[in-house]
C-alpha positions as CSV (number, residue, x, y, z in Angstrom):
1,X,-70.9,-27.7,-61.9
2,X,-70.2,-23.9,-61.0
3,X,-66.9,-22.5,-60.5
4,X,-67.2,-22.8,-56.8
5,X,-68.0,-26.1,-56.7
6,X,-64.9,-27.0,-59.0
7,X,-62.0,-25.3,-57.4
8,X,-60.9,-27.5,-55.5
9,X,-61.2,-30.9,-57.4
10,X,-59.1,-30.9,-60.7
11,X,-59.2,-33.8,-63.0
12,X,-55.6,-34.2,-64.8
13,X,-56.1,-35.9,-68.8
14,X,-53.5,-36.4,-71.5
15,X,-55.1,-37.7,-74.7
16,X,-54.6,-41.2,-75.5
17,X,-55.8,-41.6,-79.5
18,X,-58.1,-39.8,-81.9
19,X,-60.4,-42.5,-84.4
20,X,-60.1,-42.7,-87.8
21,X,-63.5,-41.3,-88.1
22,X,-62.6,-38.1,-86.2
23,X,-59.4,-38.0,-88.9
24,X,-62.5,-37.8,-91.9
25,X,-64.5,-34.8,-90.0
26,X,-61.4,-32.6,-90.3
27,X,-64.0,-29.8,-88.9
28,X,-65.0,-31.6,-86.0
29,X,-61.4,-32.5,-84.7
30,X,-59.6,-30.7,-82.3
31,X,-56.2,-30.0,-81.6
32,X,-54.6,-32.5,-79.3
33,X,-53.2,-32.3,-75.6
34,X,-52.2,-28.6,-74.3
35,X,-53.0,-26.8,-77.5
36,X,-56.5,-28.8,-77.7
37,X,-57.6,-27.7,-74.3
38,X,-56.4,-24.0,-75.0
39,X,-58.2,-24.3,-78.3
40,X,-61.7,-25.7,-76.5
41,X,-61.8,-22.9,-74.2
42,X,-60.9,-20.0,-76.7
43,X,-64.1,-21.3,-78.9
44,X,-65.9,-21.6,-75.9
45,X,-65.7,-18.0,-75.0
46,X,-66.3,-16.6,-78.3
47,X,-69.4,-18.7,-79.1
48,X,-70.7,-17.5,-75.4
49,X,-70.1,-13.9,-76.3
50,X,-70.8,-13.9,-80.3
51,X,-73.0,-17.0,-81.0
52,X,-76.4,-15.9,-82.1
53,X,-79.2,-18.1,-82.7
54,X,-81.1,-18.2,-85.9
55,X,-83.7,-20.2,-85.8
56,X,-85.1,-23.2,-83.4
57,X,-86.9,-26.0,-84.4
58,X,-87.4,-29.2,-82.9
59,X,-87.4,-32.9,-84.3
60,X,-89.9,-35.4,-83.6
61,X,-86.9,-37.9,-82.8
62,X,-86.7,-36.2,-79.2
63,X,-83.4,-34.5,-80.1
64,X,-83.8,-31.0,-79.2
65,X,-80.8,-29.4,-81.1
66,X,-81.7,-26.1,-82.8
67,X,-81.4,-25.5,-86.8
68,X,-79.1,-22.5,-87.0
69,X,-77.5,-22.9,-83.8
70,X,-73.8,-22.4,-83.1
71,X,-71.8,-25.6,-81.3
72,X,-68.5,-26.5,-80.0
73,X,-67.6,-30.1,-81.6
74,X,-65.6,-32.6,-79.8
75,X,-64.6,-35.7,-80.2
76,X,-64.9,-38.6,-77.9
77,X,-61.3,-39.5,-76.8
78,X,-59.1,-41.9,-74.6
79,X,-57.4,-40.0,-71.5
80,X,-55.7,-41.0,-68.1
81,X,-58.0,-39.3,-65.6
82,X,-56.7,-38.7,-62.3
83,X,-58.7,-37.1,-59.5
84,X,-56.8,-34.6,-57.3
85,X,-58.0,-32.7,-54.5
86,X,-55.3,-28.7,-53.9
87,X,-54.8,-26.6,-51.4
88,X,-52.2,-25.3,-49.6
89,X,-50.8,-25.4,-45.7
90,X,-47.9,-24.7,-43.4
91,X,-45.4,-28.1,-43.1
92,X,-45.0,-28.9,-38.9
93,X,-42.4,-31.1,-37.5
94,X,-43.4,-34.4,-36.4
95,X,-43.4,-33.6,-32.9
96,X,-42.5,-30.3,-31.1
97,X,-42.2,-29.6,-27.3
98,X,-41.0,-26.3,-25.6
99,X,-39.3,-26.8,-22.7
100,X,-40.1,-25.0,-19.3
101,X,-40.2,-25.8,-15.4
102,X,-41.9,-24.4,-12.3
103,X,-38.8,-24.6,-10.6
104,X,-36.3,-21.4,-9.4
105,X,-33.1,-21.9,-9.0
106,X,-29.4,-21.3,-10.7
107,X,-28.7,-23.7,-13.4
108,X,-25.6,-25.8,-12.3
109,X,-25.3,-28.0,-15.5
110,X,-27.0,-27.6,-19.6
111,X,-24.8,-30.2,-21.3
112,X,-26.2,-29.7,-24.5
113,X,-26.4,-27.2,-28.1
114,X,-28.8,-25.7,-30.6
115,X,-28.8,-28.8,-33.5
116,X,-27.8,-31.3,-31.3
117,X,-30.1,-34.4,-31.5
118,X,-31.4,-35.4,-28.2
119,X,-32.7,-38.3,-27.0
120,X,-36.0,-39.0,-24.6
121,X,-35.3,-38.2,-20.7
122,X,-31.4,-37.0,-21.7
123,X,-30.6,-34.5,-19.2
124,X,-31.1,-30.7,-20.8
125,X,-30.8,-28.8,-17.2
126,X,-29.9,-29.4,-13.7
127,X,-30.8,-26.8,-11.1
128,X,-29.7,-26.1,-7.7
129,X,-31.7,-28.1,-5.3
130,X,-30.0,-27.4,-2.1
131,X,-33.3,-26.0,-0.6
132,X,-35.5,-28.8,-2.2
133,X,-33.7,-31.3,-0.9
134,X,-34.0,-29.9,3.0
135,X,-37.1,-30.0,2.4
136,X,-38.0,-33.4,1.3
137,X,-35.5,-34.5,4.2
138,X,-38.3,-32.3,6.7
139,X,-40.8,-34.1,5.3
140,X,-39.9,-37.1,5.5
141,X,-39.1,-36.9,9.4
142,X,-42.7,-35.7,9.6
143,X,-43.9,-38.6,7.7
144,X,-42.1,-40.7,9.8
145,X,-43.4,-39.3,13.3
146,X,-46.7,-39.6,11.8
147,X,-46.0,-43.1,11.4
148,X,-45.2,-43.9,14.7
149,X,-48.0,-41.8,16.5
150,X,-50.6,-44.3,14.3
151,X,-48.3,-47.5,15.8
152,X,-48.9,-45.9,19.3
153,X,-52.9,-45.4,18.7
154,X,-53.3,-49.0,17.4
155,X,-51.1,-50.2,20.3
156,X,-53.0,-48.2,22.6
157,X,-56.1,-50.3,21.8
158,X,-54.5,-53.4,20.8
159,X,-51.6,-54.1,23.6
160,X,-48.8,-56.4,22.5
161,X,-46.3,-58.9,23.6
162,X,-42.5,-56.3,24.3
163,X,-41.1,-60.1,24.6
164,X,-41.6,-63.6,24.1
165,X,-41.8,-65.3,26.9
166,X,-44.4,-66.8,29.6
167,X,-47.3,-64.7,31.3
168,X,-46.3,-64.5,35.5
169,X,-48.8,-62.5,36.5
170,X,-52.7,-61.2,35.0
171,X,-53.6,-57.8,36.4
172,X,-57.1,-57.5,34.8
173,X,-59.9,-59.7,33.0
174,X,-62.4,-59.0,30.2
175,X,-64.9,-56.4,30.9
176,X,-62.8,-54.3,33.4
177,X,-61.8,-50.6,32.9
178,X,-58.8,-49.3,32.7
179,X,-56.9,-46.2,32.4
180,X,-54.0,-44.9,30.6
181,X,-51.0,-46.7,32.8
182,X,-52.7,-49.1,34.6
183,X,-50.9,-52.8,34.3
184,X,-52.2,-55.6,32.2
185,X,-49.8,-58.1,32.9
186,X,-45.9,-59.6,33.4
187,X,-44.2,-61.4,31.0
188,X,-41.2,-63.3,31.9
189,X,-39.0,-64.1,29.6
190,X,-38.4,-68.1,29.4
191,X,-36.0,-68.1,26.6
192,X,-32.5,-67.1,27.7
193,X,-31.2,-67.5,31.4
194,X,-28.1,-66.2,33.1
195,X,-26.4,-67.5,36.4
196,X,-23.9,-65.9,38.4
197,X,-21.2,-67.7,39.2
198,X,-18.4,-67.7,41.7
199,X,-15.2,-69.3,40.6
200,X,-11.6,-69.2,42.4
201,X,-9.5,-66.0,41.8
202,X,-6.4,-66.4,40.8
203,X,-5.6,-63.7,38.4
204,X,-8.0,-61.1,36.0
205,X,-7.1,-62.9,33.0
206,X,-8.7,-66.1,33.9
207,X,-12.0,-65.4,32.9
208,X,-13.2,-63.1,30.0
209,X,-16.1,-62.3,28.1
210,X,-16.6,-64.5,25.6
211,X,-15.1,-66.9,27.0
212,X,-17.1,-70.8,26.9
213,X,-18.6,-72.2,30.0
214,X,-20.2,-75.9,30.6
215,X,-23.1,-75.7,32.6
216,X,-24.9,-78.2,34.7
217,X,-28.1,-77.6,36.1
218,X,-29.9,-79.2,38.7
219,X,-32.2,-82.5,37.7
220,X,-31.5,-82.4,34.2
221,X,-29.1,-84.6,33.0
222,X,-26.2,-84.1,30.8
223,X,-24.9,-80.5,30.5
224,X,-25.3,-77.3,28.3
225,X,-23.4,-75.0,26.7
226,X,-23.3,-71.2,28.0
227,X,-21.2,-67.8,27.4
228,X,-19.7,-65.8,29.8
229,X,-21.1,-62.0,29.3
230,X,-19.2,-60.7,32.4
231,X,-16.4,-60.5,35.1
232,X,-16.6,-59.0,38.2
233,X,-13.9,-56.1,38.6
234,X,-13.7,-57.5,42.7
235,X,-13.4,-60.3,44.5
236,X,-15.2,-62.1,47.5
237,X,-14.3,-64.0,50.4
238,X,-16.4,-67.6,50.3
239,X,-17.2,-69.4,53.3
240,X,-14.9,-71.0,54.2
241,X,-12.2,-68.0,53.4
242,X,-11.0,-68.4,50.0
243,X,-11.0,-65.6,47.4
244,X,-13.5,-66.1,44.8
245,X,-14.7,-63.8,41.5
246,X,-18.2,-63.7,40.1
247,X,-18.2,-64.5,36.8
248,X,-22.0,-63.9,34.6
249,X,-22.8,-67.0,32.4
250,X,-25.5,-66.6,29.8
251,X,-27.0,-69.5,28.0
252,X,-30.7,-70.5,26.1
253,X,-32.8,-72.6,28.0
254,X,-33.0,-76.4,27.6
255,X,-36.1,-77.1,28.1
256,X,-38.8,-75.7,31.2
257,X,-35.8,-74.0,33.5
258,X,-37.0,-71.5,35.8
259,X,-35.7,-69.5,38.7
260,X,-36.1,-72.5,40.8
261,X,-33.5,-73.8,39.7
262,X,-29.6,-73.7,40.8
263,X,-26.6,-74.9,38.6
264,X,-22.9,-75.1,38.3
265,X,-20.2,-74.8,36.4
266,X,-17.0,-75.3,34.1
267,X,-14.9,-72.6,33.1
268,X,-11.4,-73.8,31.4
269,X,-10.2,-75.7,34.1
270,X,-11.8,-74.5,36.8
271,X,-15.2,-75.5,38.4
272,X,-17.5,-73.2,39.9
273,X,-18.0,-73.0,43.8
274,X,-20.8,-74.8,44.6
275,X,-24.2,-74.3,42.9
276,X,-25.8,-71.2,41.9
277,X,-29.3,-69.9,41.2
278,X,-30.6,-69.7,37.9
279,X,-32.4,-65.7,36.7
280,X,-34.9,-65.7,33.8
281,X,-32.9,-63.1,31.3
282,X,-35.8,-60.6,31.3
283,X,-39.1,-59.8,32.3
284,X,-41.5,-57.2,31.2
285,X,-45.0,-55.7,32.7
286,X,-47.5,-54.5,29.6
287,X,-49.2,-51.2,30.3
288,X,-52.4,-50.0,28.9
289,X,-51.9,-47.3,26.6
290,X,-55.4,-45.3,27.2
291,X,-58.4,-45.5,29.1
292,X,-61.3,-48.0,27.9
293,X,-63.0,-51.4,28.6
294,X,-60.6,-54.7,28.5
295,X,-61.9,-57.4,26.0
296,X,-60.4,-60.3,24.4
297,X,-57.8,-60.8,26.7
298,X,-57.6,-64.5,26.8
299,X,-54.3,-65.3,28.4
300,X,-54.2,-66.9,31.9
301,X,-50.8,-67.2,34.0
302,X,-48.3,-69.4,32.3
303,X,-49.3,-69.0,28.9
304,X,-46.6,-68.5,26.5
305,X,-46.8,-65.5,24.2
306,X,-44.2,-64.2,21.7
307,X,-43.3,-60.6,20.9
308,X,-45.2,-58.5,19.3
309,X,-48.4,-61.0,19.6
310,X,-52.0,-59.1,20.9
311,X,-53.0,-59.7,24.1
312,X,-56.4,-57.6,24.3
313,X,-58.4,-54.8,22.9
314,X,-58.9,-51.8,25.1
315,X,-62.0,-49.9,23.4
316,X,-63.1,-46.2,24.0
317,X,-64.6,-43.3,21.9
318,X,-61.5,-41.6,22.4
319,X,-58.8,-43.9,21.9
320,X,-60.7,-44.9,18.3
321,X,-60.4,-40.8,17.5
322,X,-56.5,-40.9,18.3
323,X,-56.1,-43.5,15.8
324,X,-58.1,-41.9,13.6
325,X,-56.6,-38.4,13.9
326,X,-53.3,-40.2,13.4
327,X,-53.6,-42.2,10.5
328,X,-54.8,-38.7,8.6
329,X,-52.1,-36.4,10.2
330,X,-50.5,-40.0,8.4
331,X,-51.7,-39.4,4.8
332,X,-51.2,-35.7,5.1
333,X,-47.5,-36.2,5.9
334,X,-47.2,-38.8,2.9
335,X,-48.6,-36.4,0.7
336,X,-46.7,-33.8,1.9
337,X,-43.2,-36.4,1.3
338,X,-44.2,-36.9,-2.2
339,X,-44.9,-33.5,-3.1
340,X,-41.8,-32.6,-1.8
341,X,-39.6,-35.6,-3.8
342,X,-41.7,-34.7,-6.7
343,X,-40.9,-31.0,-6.8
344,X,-37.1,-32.4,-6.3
345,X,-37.4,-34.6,-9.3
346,X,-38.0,-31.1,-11.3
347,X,-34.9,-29.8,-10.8
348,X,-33.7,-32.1,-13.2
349,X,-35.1,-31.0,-16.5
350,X,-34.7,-33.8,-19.3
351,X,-36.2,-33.5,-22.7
352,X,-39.5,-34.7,-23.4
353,X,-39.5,-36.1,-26.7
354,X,-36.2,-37.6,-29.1
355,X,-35.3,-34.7,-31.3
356,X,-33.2,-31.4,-32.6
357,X,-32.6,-29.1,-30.3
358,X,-33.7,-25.8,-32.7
359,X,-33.5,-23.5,-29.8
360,X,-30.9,-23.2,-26.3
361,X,-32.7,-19.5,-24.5
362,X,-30.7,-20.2,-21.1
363,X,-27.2,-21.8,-20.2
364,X,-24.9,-23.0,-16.7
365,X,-25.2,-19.7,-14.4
366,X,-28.0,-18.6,-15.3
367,X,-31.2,-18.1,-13.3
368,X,-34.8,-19.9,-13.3
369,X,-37.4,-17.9,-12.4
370,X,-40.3,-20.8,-12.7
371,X,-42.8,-19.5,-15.1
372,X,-41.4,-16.6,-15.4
373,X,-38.2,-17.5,-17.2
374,X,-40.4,-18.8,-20.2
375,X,-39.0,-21.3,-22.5
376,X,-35.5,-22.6,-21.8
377,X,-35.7,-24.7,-24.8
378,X,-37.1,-25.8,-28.0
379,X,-37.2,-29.7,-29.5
380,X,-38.2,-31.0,-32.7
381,X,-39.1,-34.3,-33.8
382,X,-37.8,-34.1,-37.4
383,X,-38.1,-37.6,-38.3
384,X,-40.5,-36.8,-40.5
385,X,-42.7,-33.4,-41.7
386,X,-46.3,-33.0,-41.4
387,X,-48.9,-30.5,-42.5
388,X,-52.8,-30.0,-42.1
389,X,-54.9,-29.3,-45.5
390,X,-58.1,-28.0,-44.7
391,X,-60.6,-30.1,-47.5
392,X,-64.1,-28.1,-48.3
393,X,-67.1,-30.6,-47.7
394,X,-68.1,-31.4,-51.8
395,X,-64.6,-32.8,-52.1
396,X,-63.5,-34.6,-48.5
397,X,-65.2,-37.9,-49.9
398,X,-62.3,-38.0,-52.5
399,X,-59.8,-38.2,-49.7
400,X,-58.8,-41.4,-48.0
401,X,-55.6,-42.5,-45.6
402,X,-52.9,-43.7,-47.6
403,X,-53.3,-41.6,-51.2
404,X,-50.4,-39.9,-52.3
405,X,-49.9,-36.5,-52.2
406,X,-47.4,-34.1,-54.2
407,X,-46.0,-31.0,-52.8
408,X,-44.5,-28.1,-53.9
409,X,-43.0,-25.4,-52.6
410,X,-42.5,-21.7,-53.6
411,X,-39.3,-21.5,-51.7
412,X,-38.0,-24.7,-53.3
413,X,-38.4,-24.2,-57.7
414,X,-38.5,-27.1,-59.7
415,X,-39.1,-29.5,-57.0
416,X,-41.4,-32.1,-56.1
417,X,-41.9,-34.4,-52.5
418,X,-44.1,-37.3,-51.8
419,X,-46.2,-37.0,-49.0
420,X,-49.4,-39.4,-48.0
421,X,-52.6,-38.8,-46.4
422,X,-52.3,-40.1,-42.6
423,X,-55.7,-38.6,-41.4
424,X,-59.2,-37.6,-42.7
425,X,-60.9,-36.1,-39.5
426,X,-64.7,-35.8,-39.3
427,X,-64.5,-32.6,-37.0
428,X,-65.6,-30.5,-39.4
429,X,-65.3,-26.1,-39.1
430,X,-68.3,-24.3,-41.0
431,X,-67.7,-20.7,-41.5
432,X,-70.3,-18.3,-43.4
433,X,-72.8,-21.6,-44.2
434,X,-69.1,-23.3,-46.2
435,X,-67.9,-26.3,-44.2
436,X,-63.9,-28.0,-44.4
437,X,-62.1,-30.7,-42.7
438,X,-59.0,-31.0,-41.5
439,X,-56.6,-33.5,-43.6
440,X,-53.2,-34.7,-42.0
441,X,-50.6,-35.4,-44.5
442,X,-47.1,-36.7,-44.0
443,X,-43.6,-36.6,-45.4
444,X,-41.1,-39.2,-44.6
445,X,-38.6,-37.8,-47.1
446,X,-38.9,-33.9,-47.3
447,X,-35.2,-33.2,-48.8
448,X,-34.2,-29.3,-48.2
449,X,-38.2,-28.7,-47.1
450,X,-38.5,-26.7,-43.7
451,X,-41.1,-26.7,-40.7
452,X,-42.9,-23.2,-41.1
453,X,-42.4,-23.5,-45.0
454,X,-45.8,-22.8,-47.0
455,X,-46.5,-25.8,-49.4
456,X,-49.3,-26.4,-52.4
457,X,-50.6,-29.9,-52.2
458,X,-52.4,-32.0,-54.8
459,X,-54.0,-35.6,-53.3
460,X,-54.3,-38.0,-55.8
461,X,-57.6,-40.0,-55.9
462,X,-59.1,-42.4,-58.0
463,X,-57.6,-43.0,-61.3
464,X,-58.8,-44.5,-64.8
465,X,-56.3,-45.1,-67.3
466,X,-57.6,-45.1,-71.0
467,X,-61.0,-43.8,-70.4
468,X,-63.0,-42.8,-72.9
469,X,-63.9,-39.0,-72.1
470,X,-65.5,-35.6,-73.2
471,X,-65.7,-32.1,-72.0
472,X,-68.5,-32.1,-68.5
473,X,-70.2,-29.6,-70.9
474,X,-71.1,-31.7,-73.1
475,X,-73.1,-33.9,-71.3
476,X,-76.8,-32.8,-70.3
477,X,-79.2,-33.6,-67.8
478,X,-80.0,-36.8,-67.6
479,X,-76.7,-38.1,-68.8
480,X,-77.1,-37.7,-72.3
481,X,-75.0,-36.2,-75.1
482,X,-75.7,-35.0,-78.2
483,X,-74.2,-37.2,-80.8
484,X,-73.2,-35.2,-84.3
485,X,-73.2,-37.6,-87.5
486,X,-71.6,-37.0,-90.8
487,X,-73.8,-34.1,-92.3
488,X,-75.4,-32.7,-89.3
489,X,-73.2,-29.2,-89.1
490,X,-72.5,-26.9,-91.4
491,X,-69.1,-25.9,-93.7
492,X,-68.0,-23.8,-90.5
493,X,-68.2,-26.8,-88.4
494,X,-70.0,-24.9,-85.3
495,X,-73.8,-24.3,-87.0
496,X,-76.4,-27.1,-87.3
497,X,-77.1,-27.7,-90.7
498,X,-79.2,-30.8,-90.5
499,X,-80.8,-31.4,-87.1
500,X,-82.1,-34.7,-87.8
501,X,-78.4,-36.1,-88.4
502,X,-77.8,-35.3,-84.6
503,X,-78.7,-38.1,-82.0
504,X,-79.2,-37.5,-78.4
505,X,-78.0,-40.8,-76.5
506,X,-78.0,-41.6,-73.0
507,X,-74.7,-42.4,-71.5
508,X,-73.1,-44.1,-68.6
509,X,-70.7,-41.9,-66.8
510,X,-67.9,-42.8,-64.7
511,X,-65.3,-40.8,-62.4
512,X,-65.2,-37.0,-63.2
513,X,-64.2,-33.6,-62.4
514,X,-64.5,-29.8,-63.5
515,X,-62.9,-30.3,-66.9
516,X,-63.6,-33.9,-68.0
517,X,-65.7,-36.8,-67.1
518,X,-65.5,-40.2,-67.9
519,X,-68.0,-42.2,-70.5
520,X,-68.1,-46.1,-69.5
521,X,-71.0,-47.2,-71.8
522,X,-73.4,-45.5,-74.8
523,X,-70.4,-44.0,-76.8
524,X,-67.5,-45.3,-78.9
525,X,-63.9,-43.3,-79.5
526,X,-63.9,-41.0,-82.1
527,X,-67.8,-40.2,-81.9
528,X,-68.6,-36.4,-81.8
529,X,-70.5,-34.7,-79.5
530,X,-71.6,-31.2,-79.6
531,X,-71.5,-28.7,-76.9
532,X,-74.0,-26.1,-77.5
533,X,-71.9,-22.5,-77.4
534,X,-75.1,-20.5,-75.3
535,X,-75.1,-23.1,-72.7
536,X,-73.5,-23.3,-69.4
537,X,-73.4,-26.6,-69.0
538,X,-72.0,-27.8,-65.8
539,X,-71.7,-30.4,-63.6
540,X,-75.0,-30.2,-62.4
541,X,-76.6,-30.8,-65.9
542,X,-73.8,-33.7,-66.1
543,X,-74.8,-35.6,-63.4
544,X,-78.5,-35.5,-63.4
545,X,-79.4,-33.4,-61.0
């Protein structure tokens, strides 16, 4: 693989064992751990500069290693390999809002401090809203006149019942026209019923209202309860010259009582002169409330009706625009209403999100000037950190949700957090033909760590404990290596001496990165391949491709 390609995905291996037979070939061996790996690339950068071929030949048993040439020996060796994906990024709070309003105003009330922690829709501002509130108090009486203008359009089409009661009179019948005034009809109320009475005066304190009366009326047996309502301030002369006081009885009707009938009656302990005549409480004549034709109206003289019941439609092109008209100039004024308690509700500025206040701009006294004024506020969500990787395309497969991640930090020596990969997006950004994706990771426990604080990050992938491994180099297109037995170099340990003691033998390869790949079948520990020092064997030879 080239250097580009490798960047990015590093492969971390500590040496497990060396083989007995590697022990023999004290040539062949190399150096383990740190000072192995130092040693492999120090040989590798002489033989590139200094190796010089001196003679090629080729064996019929397909291997194609040259007599004379110069190779890097290694052995094959147990490692833990762990694919990692680096970069670096800026570390974000969890969640972070900056807090601003529309609204002008002096601020009455900031009950809060920079580093407070705030919770979700706790108050942060309160502004004058003296001129809001007139407002919403204007628009609702418009709203409310609206109202009523549609309750007079649909009454002026549909008529109604002003009281329950009986129907004494029809004016008009289906089909006839009428306009705006004319009468439909008298309703008489049938319900209540008051009688004046006149009892013997003797002195104001006699009768009151209040006060109980027994009432009898005319053909009905028995008797009925009443209430006097009033007392006539003067007095009257009866017939036959005694002085007498009117006293007003009100009471609900029995049964079918009308003004045809008379009554008397029982006040304390006095009894009413002779009998009187009996007054429906209340009648009513129902107007038509715009011009059109009469339809519907069903109701004959002496039909009962109750308040508030139709008692015809009256239709007309105009009367159905009135309503109309009315019922938008209705929505508009709604509209208007919630607007208004809306723009009231944002005088009261509460913060957004559960947090740490990190900034306070504005205080009590101060003035809003809606957009103007900027941010009042800043919040952060600091329950936990996050931080966005960018991942280049030929390593984004090696990242999944839920690996680990570790960070470090510059400003922070010496120390090491835990993060985890929350989210692999697929919305890729390609610039100059080279494409990456964004990679969300997330710490839960970020110690002295600080939103705004530049981090490196190192995902860990897949991982294969005690895997038998060699250099990438050494492995050649078509996954095969080139297997050295005892006798095939030379005294310096880097120059074929005897090509047909070197075997090339296909492999099976496992995980792998830029500096090591795994070997899962075709090779045993200890084994030692050759890298050939002019070749720049790379990933792409490796893997076959």
């Amino acid at each position: 693989m080239n250097k580009e390609l490798m960047e990015e995905g590093k492969v971390e291996a500590e040496p497990l064992s060396v083989s007995a037979e590697s022990k023999k070939v004290k040539k062949l061996a190399l150096p383990k751990g740190k000072k192995g790996r130092r040693w492999l690339k120090a040989v590798l950068a002489l033989a590139v500069v200094g190796a010089i071929a001196v003679g090629v030949s080729r064996l019929g048993g397909g291997s194609s290693t040259a007599m004379g040439a110069s190779y890097v020996p290694v052995a094959a060796e147990l490692r833990n390999l762990t694919i990692s994906v680096t970069g670096t990024a800026t570390l974000e709070p969890a969640d972070a809002y900056n807090v601003t309003t529309l609204m002008t105003g002096e601020i009455l009330t900031a009950p809060f401090e920079e580093d407070d922690l705030v919770e979700k829709d706790a108050l942060l501002y309160k502004l004058d809203s003296s001129d809001a509130q007139e407002t919403v108090s204007r628009a609702n009486i418009s709203m409310e006149q609206a109202r009523m203008q549609v309750q007079q359009a649909q009454e002026a089409m549909k008529p109604t019942a002003p009281i329950s009661g009986t129907i004494n009179e029809v004016y008009v019948h289906d089909g006839d026209s009428v306009v705006m005034g004319a009468q439909l009809c008298k309703i008489v109320s049938s319900k209540d019923l008051t009688i004046d009475f006149l009892f013997p005066y003797t002195s104001s304190s006699s009768f009151y209202a209040g006060q109980p009366a027994t009432i009898f009326i005319g053909n009905f047996d028995g008797s009925v309860q009443g209430t006097v309502v009033s007392v006539s301030d003067s007095t009257a002369l009866t017939s036959n010259g005694m002085e007498a006081c009117s006293v007003r009885v009100k009471l609900t009707n029995p049964g079918i009582v009308s003004d045809s009938f008379t009554a008397s009656a029982v006040i304390g302990s006095y009894s009413s002169y002779g009998n009187a005549s009996v007054t429906m409480a209340g009648s009513a004549i129902v107007y038509a409330g715009g011009s059109g034709t009469v339809s519907g109206f069903g109701k004959l003289s002496g039909s009962t009706v109750t308040k508030g019941e139709t008692l015809c439609t009256i239709d007309s092109d105009s009367l159905r625009d009135n309503l109309k008209s009315a019922k938008l100039n209705l929505e508009s004024a709604q509209l208007s209403a919630n607007t208004a308690a809306s723009n009231l509700d944002n005088y009261t500025i509460k913060s957004p999100i559960s947090g740490t206040v990190i900034e306070k701009k504005l205080k009590a006294g101060d003035k809003v000037d809606g957009v103007s004024s900027g941010t009042l506020a800043t919040i952060y969500d600091l329950s936990y950190l996050k931080m966005q990787m960018n991942v280049d395309e030929l390593n984004i497969g090696k990242v999944q949700v839920g690996q680990m991640v570790e960070i470090t930090a510059d400003a922070l020596p010496g120390q090491s957090f835990t993060g985890t990969v929350d989210k692999v997006s697929i919305n890729g950004t390609t610039t100059n033909g080279f494409t990456t994706y964004p990679v969300t990771i997330t710490l839960q426990e970020y110690g002295d760590l600080k939103p705004g604080m530049n981090v490196s990050a190192r995902i860990l992938g897949e991982t294969a404990e005690n895997a038998l491994c060699v250099p990438v180099a050494a492995v050649s297109r078509g996954n095969t290596v080139q297997v050295a037995q005892p006798g095939a170099l030379a005294e310096d340990g880097v120059t074929v001496a005897d090509a047909s003691k070197i075997e090339e033998r296909a492999v099976v390869l496992g995980i792998n990165d830029d500096a090591y790949i795994q070997i899962t079948s075709g090779l045993e520990e200890g084994e030692t391949v050759l890298m050939e020092s002019q070749s720049g064997g790379g990933m792409t030879a490796a893997m076959g491709g």
